[in-house]
C-alpha positions as CSV (number, residue, x, y, z in Angstrom):
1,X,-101.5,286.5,110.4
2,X,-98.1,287.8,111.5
3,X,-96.3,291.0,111.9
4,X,-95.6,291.7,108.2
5,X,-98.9,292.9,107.6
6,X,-101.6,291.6,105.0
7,X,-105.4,290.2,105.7
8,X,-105.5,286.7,104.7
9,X,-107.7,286.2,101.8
10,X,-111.1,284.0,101.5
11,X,-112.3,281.8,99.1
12,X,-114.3,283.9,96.7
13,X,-112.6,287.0,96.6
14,X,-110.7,288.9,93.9
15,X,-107.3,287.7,93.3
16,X,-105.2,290.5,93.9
17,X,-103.2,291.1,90.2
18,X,-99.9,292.0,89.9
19,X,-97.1,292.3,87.3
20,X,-93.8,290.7,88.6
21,X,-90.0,290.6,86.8
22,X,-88.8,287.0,86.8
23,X,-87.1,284.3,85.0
24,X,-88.2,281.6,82.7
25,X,-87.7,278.5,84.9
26,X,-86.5,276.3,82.4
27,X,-84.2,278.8,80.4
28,X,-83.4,281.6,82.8
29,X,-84.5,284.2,80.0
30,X,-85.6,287.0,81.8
31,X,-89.7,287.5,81.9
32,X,-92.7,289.4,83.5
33,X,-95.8,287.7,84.8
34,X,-99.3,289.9,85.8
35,X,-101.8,288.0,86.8
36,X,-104.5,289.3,84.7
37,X,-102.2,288.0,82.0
38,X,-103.6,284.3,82.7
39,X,-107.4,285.2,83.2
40,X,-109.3,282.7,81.2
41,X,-107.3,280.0,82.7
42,X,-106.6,278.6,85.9
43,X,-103.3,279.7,88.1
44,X,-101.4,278.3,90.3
45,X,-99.5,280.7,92.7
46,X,-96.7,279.6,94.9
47,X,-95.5,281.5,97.5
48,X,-92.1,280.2,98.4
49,X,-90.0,281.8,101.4
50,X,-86.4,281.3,100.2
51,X,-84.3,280.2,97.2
52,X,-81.9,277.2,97.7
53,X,-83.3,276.1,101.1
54,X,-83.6,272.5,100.9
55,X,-87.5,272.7,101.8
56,X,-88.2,274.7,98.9
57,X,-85.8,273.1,96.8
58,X,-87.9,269.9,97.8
59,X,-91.1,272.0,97.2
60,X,-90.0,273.2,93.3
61,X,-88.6,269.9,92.5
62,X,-91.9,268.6,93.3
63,X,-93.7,271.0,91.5
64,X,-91.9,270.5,88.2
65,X,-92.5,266.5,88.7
66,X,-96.2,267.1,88.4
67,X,-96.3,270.5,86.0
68,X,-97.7,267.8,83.5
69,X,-101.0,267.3,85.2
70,X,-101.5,270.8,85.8
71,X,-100.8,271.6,81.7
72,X,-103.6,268.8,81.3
73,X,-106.1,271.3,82.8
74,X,-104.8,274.1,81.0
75,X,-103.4,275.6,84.6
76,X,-100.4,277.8,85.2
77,X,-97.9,277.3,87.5
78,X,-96.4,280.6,89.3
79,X,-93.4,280.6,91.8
80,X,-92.6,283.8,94.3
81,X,-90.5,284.2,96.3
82,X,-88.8,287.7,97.9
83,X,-85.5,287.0,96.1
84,X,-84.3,288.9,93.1
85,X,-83.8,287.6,89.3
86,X,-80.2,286.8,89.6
87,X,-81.0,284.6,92.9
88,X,-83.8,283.0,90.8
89,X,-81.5,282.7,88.0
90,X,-79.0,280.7,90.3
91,X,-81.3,278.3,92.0
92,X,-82.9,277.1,88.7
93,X,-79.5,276.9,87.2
94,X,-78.3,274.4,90.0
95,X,-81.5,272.3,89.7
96,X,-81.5,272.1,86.2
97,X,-84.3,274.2,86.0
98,X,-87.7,274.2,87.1
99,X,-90.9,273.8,84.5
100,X,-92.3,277.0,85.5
101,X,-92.0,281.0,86.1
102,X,-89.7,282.1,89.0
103,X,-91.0,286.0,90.3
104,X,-89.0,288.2,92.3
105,X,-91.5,289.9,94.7
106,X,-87.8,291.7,96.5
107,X,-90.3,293.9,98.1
108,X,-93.2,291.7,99.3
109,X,-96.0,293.9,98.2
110,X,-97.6,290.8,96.5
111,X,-96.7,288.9,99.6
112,X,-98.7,291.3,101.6
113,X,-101.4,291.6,99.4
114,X,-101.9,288.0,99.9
115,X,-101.6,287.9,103.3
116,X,-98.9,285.6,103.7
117,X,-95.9,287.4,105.0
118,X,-95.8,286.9,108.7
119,X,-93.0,286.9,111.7
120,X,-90.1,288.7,110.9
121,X,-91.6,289.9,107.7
122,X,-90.9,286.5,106.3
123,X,-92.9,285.0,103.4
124,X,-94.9,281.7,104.5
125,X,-95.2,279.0,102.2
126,X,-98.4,279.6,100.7
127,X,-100.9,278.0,97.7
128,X,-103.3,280.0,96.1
129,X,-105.4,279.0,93.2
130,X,-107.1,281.0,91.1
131,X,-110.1,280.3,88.9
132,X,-110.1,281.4,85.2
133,X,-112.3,284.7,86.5
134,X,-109.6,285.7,88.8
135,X,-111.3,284.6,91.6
136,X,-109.7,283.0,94.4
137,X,-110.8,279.0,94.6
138,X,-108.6,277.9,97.2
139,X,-105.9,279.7,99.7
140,X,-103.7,277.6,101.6
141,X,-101.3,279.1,104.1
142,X,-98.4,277.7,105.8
143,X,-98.3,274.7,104.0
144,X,-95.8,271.8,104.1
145,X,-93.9,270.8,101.4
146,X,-94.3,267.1,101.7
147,X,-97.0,266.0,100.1
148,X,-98.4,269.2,99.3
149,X,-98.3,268.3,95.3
150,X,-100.8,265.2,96.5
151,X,-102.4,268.0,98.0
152,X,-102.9,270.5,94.6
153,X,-103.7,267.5,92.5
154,X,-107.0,266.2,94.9
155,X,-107.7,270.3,94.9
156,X,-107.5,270.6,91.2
157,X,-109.7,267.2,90.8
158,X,-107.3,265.8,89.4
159,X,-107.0,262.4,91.5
């Protein structure tokens, strides 16, 4: 854990919800995402640190490769990042979009109720997912983009 506060969560615990303004990744229409929204059905959450940097560009591209595996399992995919919706907006828009919900969390609450903002009050690149009770199955912090959707898809049985 860094200075940006937050106790990593454990396997088992309560998700923390939260309701976050976003964009559609695919359109750019304008959308809010709560977590409680999803229960029933497996999620996804991203934590991303930056828009545009060529890591998480790597990381999103990735994810929208293999969206279709996680749609197999009825799972959803859910991207944060501290940036706002017009940053959001712009990153898609260069990448042609992404297969999933961009969330602005410009204020890392979320970030900090997950534990993964650390040095400088930065976000880490962090993978949660959460079971269809709101439970949290896995939490992976500081990961690395490459291979990391490899990763997710052994997690998610779905190699």
């Amino acid at each position: 854990m860094g200075d940006g506060g937050g106790r990593e969560l454990r396997v088992g615990e309560p998700a923390p919800d939260f309701e976050l303004a976003g964009i559609d990744g695919a359109t750019g229409a304008a959308c809010t995402h709560s977590l409680r929204e999803h229960r029933g059905t497996p999620v996804v959450l991203a934590f991303y640190p930056a828009d545009s940097s060529p890591v998480c560009t790597r990381q999103l591209v990735s994810y929208t490769a293999g969206i279709a595996e996680l749609a197999a399992l009825d799972a959803v995919l859910l991207a944060i990042s501290p940036q706002d919706v017009a940053s959001h907006r712009d990153f898609a828009a260069a990448h042609g979009g992404f297969a999933f919900p961009l969330l602005s969390d410009t204020d890392k609450a979320v970030g900090r109720s997950y534990g993964i903002v650390g040095l400088l009050d930065l976000y880490r690149r962090s993978t949660f997912i959460i079971d269809a009770d709101g439970t949290v199955a896995e939490a992976l912090y500081n990961v690395r983009a490459k291979g990391h959707v490899a990763r997710l898809r052994g997690l998610l049985g779905l190699d």
